[in-house]
FIKOLZA-1660 file (N, C-alpha, C; in steps of 0.1 Angstrom, whole numbers, plus 5000, padded with zeros to 4 digits):
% residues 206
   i   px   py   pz ch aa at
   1 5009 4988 5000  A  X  N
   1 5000 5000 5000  A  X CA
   1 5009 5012 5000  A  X  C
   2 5009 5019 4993  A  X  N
   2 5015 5034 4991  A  X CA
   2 5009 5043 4997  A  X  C
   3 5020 5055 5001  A  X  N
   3 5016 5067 5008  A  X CA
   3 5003 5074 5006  A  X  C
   4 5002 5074 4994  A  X  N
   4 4987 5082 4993  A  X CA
   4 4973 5070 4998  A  X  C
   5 4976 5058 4995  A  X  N
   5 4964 5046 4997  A  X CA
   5 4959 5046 5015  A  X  C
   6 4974 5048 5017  A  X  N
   6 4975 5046 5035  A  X CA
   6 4963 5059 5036  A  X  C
   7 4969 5072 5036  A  X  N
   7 4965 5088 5035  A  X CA
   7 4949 5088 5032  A  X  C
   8 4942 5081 5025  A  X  N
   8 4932 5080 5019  A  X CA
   8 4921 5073 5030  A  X  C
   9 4930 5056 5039  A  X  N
   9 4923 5052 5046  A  X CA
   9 4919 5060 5060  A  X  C
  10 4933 5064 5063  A  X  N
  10 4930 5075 5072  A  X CA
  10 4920 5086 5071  A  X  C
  11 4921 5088 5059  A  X  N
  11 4908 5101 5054  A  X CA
  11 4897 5093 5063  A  X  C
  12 4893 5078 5053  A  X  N
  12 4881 5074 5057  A  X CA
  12 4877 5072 5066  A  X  C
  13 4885 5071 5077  A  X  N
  13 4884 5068 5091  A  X CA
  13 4881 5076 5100  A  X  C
  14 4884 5087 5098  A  X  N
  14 4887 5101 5097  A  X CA
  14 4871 5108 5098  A  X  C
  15 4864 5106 5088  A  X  N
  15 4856 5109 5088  A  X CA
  15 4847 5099 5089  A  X  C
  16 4845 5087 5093  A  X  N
  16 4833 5078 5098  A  X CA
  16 4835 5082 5115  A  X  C
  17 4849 5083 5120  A  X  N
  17 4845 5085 5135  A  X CA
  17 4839 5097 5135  A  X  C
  18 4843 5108 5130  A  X  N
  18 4834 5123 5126  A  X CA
  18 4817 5121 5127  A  X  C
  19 4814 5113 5123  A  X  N
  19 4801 5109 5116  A  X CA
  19 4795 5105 5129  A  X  C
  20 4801 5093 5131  A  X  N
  20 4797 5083 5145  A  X CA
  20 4794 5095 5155  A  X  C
  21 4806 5106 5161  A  X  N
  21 4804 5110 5169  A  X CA
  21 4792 5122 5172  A  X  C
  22 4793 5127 5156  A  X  N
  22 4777 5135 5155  A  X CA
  22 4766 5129 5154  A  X  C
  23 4764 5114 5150  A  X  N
  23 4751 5106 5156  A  X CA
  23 4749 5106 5168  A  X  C
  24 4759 5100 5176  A  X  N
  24 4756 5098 5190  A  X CA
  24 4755 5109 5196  A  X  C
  25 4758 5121 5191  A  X  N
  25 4759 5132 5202  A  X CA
  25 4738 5137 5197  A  X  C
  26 4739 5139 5186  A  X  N
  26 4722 5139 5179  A  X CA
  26 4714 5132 5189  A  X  C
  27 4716 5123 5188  A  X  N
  27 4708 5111 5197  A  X CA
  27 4709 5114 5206  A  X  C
  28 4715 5113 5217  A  X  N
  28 4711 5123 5230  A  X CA
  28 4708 5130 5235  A  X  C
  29 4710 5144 5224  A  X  N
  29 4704 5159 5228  A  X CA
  29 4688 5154 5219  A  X  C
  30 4688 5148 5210  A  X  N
  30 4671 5144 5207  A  X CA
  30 4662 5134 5218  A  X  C
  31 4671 5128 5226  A  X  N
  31 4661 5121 5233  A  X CA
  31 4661 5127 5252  A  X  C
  32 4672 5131 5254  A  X  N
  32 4673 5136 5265  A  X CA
  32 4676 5148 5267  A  X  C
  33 4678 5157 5259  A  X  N
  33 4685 5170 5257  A  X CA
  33 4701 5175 5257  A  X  C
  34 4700 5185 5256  A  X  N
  34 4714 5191 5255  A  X CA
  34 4724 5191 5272  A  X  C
  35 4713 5191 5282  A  X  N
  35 4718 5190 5297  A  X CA
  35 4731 5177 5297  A  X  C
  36 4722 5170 5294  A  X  N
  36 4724 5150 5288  A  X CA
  36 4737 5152 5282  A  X  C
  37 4742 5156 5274  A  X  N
  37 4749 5156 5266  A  X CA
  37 4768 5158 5273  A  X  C
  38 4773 5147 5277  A  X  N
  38 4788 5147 5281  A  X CA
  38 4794 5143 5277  A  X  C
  39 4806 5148 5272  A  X  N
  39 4820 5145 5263  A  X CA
  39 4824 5128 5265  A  X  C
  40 4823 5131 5278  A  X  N
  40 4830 5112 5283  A  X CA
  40 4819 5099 5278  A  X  C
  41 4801 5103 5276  A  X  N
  41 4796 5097 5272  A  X CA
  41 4795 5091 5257  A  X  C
  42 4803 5105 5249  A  X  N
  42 4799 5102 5239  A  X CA
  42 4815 5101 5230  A  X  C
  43 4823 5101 5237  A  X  N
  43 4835 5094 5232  A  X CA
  43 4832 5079 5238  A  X  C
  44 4825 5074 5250  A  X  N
  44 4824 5061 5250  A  X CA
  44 4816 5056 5243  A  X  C
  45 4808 5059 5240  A  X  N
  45 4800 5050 5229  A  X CA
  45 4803 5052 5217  A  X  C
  46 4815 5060 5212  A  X  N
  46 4822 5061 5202  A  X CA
  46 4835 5050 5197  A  X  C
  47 4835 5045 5212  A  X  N
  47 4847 5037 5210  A  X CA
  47 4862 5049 5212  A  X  C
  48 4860 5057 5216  A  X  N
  48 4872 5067 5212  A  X CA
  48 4879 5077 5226  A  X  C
  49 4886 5082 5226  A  X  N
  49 4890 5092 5236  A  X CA
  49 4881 5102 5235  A  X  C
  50 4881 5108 5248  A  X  N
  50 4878 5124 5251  A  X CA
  50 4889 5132 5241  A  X  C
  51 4899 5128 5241  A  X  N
  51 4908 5139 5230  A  X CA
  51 4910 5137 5219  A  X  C
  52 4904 5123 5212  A  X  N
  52 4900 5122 5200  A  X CA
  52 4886 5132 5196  A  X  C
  53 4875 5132 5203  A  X  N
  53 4866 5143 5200  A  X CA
  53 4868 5152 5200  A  X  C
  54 4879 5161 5205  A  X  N
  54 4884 5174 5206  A  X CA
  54 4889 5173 5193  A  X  C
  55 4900 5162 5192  A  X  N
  55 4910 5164 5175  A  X CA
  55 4900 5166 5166  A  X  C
  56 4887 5160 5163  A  X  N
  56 4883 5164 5157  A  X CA
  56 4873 5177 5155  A  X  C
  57 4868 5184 5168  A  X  N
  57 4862 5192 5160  A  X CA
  57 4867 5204 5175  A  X  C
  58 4876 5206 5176  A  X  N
  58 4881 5217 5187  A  X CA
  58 4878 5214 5202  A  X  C
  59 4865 5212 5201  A  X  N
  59 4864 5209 5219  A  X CA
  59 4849 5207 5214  A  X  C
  60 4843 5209 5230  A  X  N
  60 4830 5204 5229  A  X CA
  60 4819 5210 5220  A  X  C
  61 4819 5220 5221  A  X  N
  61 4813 5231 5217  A  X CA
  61 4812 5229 5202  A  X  C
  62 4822 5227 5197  A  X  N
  62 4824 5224 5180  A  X CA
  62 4811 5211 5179  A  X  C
  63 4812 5207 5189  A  X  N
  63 4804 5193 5187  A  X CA
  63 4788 5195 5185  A  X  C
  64 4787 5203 5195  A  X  N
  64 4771 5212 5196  A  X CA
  64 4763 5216 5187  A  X  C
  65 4779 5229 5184  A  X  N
  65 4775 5234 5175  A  X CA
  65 4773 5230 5157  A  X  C
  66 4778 5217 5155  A  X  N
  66 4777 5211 5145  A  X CA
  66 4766 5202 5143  A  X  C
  67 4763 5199 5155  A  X  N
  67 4747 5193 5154  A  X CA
  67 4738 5203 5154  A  X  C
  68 4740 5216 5160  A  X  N
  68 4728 5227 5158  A  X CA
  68 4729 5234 5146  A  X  C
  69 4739 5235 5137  A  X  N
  69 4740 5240 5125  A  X CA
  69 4730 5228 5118  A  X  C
  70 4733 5218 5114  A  X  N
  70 4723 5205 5107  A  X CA
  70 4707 5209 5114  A  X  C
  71 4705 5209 5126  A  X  N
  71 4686 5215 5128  A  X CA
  71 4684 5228 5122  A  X  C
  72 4690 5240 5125  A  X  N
  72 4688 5251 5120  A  X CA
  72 4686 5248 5104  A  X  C
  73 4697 5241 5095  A  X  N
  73 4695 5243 5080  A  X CA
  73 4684 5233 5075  A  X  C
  74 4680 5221 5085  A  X  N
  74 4668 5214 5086  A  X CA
  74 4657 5214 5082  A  X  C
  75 4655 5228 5096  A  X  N
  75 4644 5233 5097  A  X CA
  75 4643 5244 5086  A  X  C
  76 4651 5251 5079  A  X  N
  76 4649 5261 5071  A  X CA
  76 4645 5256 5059  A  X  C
  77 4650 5241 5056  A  X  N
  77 4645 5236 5039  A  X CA
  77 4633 5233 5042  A  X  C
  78 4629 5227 5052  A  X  N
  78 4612 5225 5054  A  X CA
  78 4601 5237 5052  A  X  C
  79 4607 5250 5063  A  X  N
  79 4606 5263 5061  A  X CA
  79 4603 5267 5043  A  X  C
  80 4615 5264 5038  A  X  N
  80 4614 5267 5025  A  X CA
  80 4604 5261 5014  A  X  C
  81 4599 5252 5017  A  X  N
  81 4590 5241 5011  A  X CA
  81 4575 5242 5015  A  X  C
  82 4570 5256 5019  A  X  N
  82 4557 5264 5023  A  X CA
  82 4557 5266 5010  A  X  C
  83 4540 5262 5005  A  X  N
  83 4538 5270 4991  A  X CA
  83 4537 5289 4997  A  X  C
  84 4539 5295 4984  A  X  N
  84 4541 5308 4984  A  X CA
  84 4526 5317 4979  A  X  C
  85 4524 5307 4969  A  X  N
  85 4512 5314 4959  A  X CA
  85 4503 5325 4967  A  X  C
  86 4496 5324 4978  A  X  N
  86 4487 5331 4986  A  X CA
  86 4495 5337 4998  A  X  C
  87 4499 5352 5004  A  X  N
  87 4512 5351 5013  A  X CA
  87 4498 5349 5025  A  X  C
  88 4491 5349 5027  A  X  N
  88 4479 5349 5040  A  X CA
  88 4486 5333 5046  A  X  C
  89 4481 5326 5034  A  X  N
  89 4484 5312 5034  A  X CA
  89 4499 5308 5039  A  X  C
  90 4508 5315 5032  A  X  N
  90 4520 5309 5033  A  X CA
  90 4523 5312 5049  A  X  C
  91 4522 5323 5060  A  X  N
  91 4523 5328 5070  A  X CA
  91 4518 5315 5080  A  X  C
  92 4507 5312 5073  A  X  N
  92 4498 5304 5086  A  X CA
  92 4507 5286 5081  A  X  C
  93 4510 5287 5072  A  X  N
  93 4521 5275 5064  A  X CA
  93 4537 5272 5068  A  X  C
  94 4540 5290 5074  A  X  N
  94 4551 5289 5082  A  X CA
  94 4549 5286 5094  A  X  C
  95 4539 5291 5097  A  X  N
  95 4541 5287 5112  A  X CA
  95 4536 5272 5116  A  X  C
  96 4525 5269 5109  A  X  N
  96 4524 5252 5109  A  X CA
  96 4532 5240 5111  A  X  C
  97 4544 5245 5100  A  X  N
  97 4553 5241 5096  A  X CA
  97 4564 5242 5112  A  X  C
  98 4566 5249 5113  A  X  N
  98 4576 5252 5121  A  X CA
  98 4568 5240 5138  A  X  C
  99 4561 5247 5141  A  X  N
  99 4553 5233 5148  A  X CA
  99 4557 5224 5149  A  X  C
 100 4552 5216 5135  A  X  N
 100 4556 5201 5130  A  X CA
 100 4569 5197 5134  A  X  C
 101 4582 5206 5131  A  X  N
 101 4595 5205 5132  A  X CA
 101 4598 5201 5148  A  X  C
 102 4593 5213 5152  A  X  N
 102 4595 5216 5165  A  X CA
 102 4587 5203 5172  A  X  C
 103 4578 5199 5173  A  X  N
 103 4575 5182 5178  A  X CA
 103 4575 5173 5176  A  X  C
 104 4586 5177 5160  A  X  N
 104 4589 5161 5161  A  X CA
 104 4604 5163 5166  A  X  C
 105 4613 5176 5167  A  X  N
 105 4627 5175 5170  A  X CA
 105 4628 5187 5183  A  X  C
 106 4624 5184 5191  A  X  N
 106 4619 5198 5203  A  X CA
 106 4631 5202 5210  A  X  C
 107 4639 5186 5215  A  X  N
 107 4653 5187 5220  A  X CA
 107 4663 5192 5214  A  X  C
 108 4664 5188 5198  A  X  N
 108 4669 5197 5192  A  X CA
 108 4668 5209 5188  A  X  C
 109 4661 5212 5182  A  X  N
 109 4657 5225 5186  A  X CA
 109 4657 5234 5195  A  X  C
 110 4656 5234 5210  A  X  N
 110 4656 5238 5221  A  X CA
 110 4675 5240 5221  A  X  C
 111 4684 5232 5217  A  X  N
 111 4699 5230 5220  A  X CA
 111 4703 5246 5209  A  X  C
 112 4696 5246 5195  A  X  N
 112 4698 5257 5189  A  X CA
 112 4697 5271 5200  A  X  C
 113 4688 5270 5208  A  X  N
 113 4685 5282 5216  A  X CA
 113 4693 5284 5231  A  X  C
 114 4688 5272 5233  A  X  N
 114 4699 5273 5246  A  X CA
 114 4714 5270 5249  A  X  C
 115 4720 5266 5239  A  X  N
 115 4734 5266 5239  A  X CA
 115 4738 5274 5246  A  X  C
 116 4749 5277 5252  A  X  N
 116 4760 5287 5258  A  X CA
 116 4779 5282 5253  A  X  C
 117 4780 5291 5250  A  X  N
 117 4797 5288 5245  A  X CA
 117 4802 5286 5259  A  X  C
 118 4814 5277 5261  A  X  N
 118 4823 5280 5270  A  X CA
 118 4829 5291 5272  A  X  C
 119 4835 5293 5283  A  X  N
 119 4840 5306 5289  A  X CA
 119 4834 5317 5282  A  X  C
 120 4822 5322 5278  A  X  N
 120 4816 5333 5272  A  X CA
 120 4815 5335 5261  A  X  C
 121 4822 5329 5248  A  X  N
 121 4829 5333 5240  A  X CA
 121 4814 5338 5235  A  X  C
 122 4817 5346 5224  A  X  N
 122 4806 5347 5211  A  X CA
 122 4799 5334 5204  A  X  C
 123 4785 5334 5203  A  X  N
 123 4781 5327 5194  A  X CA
 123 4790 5332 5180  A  X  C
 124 4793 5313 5174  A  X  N
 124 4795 5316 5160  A  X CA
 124 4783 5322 5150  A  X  C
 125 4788 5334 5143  A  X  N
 125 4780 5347 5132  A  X CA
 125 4774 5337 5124  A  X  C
 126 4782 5322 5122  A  X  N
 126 4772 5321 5110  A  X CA
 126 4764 5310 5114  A  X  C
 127 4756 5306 5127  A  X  N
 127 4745 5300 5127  A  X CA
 127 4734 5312 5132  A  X  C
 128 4741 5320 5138  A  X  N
 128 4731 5333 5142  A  X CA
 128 4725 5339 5130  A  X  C
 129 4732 5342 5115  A  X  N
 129 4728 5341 5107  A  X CA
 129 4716 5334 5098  A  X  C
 130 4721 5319 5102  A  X  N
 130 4713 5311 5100  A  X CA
 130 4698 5312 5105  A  X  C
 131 4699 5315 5118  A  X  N
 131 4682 5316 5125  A  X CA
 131 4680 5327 5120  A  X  C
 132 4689 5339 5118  A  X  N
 132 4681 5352 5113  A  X CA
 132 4672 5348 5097  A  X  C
 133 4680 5340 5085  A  X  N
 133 4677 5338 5077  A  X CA
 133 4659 5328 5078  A  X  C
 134 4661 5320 5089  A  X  N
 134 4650 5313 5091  A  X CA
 134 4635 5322 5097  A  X  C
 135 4638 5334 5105  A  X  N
 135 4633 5346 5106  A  X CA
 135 4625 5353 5095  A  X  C
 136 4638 5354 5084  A  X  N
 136 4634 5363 5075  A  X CA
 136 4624 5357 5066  A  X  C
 137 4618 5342 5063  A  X  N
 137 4614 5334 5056  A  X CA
 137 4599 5341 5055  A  X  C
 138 4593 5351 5065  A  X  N
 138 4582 5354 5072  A  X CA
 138 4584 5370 5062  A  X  C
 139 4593 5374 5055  A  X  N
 139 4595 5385 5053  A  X CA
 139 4591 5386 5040  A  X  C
 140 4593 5379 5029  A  X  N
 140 4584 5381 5013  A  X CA
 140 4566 5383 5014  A  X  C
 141 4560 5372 5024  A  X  N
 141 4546 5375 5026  A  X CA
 141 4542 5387 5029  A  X  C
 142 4552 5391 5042  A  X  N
 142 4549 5406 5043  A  X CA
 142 4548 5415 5036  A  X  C
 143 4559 5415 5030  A  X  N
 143 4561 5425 5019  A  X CA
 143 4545 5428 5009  A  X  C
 144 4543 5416 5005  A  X  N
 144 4533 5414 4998  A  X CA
 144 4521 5421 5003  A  X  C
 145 4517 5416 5013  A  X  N
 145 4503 5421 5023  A  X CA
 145 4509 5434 5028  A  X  C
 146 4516 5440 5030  A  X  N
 146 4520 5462 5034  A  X CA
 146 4529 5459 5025  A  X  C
 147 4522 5469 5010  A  X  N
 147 4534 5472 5001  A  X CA
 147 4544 5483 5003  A  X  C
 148 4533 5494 5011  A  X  N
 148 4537 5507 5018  A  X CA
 148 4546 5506 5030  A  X  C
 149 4549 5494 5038  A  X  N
 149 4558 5495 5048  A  X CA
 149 4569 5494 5047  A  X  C
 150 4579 5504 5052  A  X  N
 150 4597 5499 5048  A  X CA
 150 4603 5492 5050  A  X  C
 151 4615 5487 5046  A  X  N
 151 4619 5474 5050  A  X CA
 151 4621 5474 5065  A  X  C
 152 4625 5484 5071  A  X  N
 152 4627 5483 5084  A  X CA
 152 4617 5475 5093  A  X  C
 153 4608 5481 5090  A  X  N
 153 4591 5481 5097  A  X CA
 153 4591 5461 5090  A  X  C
 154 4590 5458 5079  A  X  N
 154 4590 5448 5079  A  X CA
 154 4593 5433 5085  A  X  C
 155 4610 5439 5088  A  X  N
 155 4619 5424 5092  A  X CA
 155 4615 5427 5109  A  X  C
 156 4614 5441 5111  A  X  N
 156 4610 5438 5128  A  X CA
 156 4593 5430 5127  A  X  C
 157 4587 5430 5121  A  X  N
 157 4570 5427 5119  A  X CA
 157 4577 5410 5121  A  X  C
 158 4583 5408 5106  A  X  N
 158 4587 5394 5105  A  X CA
 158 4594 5385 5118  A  X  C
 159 4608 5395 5118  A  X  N
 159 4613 5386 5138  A  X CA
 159 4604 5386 5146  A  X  C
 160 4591 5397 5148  A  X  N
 160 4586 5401 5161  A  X CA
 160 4573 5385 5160  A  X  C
 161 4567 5384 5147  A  X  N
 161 4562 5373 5146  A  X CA
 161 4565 5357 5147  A  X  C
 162 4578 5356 5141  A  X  N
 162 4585 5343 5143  A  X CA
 162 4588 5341 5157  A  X  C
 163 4589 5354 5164  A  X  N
 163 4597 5348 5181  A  X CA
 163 4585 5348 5188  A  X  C
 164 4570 5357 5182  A  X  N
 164 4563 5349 5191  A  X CA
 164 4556 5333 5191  A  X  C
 165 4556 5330 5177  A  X  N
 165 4552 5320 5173  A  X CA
 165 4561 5307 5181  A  X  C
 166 4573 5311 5179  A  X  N
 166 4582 5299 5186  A  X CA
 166 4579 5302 5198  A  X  C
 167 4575 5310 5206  A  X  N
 167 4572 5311 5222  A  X CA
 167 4561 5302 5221  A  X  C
 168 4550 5305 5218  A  X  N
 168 4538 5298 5220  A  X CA
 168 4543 5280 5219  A  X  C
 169 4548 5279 5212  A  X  N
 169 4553 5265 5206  A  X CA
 169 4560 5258 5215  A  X  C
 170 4570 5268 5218  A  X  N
 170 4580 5259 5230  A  X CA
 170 4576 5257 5239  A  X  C
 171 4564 5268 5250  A  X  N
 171 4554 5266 5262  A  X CA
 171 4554 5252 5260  A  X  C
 172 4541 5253 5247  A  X  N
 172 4527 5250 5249  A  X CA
 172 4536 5232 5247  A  X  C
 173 4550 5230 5239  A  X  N
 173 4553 5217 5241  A  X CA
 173 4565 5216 5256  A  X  C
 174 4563 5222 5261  A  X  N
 174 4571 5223 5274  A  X CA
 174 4561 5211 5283  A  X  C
 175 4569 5197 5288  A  X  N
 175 4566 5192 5292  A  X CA
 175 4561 5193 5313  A  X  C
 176 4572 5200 5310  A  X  N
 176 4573 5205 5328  A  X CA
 176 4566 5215 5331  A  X  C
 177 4558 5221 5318  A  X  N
 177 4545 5232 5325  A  X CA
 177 4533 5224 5320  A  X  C
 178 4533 5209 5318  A  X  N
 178 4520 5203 5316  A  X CA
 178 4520 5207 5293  A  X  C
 179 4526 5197 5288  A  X  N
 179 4523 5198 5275  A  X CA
 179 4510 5202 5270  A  X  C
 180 4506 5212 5258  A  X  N
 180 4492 5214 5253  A  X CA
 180 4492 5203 5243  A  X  C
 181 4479 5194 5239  A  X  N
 181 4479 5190 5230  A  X CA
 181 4485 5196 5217  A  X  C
 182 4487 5187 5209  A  X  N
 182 4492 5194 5194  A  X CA
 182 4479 5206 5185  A  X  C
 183 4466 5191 5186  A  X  N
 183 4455 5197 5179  A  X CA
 183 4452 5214 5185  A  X  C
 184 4449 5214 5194  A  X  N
 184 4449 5225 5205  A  X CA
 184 4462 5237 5202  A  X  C
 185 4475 5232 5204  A  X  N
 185 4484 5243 5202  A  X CA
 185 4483 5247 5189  A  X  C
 186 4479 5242 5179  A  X  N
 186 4477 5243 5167  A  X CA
 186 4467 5258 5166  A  X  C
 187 4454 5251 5167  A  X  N
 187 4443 5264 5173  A  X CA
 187 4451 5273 5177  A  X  C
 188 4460 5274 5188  A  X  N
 188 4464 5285 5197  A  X CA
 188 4474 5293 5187  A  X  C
 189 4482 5289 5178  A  X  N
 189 4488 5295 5170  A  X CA
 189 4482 5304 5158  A  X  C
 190 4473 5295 5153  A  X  N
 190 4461 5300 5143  A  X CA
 190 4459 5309 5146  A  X  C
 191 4452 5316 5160  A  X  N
 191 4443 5321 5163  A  X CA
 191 4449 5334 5167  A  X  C
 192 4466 5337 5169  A  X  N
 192 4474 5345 5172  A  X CA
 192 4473 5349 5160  A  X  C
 193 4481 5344 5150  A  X  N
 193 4483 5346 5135  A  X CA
 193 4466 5355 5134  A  X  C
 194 4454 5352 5132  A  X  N
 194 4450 5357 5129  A  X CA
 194 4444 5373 5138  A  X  C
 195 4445 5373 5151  A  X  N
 195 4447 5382 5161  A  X CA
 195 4458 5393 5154  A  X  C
 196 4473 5390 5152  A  X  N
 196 4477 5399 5142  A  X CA
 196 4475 5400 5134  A  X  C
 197 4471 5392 5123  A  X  N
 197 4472 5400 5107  A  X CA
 197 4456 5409 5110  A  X  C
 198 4445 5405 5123  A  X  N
 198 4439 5418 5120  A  X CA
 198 4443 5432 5125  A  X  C
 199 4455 5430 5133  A  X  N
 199 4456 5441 5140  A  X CA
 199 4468 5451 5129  A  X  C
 200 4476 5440 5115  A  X  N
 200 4476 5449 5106  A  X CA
 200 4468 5454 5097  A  X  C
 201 4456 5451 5099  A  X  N
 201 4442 5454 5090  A  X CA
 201 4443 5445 5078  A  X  C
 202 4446 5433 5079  A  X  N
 202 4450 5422 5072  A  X CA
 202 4434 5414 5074  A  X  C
 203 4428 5412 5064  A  X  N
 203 4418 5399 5069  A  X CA
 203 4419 5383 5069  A  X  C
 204 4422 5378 5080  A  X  N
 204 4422 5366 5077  A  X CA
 204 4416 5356 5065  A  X  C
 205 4422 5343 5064  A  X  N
 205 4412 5340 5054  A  X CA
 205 4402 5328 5061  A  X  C
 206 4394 5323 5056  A  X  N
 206 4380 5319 5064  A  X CA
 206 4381 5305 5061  A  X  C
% end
């Protein structure tokens, strides 16, 4: 076997433990959350060192954060996959949608939010990006429905909607304040959505 054949297997190896270790770490923050989630557990069920997890992705944090980048971009192609045709529709389609995501991946999801970097550092710009982008998905409907509004006025309408919609959601599936049914939280979203678009003098549709 020659230098580059050897080089190559390593590659492979290289990147199946890579792989292995972002399943298993997935799997835990999906079934038990991000609390759940310790370096020593998940290099043992890797078969591997605590400082092999590090070599590969810097420390812990890299680990987190690479399973929270995969929900975030997740959730945004689903996001993206709202028909557009009617924006009334597509609003009450985003937020439906976003629901759906959110109970069937709530742990995950939740880890997007609640993360904290070690020793303070800054969130990395480009998944904060990423939720902004998932924010902004709320932002073409609007446009549509206030042609007269600025963009300013817009993307705050759009964030101010998306963060409440994810509030209601996260509650209402918050186990430890007594979970809302789905059918039910569903209504309770609807029924916001349509509480604002009349308070932009938007009429719902029927």
């Amino acid at each position: 076997m020659n230098n580059v054949q050897e080089e190559s297997l390593r590659d492979q190896k290289k990147n199946r433990r890579r792989l292995q270790i972002l399943e298993i770490a997935r799997g835990i923050i999906a079934t038990k959350g991000l609390r759940s989630l310790k370096v020593r557990d998940v290099a043992e069920a890797a078969g591997c060192s605590v400082g092999s997890v590090y070599n590969e992705f810097g420390d812990f944090d890299g680990v987190i954060l690479t399973v929270n980048r995969e929900t975030v971009q997740a959730l945004t192609a689903r996001l993206r996959g709202v028909p557009a045709e009617d924006p009334v529709r597509q609003l009450y389609g985003l937020a439906e949608t976003y629901l759906e995501f959110f109970a069937e991946h709530a742990n995950l999801l939740r880890s997007l939010f609640e993360h904290r970097m070690e020793d303070d550092r800054p969130y990395p710009d480009d998944i904060l990006q990423m939720v902004m982008d998932a924010f902004a998905l709320m932002h073409p409907p609007l446009v549509r429905l206030l042609p007269d509004a600025d963009d300013v006025k817009i993307a705050l309408l759009s964030r101010t909607l998306f963060s409440a919609v994810h509030g209601i959601i996260s509650l209402g599936l918050e186990e430890r304040m007594v979970a809302v049914p789905p059918q039910m939280l569903r209504q309770q979203v609807e029924q916001f959505i349509d509480a604002h678009l009349v308070g932009l003098g938007i009429v719902p549709p029927r």
